[in-house]
C-alpha positions in Angstrom: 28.9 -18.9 -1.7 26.8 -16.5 -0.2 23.8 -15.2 -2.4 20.8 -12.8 -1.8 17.5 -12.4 -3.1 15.1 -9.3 -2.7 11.6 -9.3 -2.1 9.3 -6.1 -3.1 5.5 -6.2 -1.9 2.7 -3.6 -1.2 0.8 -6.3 1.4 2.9 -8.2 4.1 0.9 -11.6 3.2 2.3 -11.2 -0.3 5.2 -11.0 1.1 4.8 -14.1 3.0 3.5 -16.0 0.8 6.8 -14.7 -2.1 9.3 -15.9 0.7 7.5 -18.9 1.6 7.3 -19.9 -1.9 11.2 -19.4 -2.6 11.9 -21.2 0.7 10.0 -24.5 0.0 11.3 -24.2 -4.2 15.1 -24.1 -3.6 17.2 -25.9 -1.2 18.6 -23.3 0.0 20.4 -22.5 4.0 19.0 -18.7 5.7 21.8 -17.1 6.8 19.6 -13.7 7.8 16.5 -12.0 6.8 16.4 -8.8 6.7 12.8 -6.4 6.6 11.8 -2.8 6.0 8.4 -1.4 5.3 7.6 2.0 4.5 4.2 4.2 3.5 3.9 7.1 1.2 1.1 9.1 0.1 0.2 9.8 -3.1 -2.4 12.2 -3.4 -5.2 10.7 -1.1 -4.0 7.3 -1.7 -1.5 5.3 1.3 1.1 3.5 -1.0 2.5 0.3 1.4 6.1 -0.6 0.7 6.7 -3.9 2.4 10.6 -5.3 1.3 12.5 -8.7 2.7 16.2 -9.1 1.8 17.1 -12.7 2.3 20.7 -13.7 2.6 21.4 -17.7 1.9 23.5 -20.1 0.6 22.8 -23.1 -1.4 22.7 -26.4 0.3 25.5 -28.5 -0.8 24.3 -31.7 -2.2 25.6 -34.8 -0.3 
């Protein structure tokens, strides 16, 4: 059964490192990886939107 997961980060090396970490914690098969970034600004401030949806299955154990 297909799952996803959904990954919200304002760096793209915390994002990384988030997706990284769930790859190499679950057993899991990538189907697709999907990635969208956006920037806003608040006030004076750039506010850095980086998002990952990750679409996977787990692996069937043998």
């Amino acid at each position: 059964m297909m799952k996803v997961k959904v990954f919200d980060e304002e760096h793209e090396k915390d994002l990384e490192n988030s997706i990284n970490n769930f790859i190499n914690e679950n057993a899991i098969e990538i189907i697709d990886i999907k990635l969208s970034s956006s920037c806003s600004v608040y006030a004076e401030e750039q506010i850095y939107c980086f998002t990952a949806l990750i679409m996977y299955e787990n692996k069937k154990e043998e």
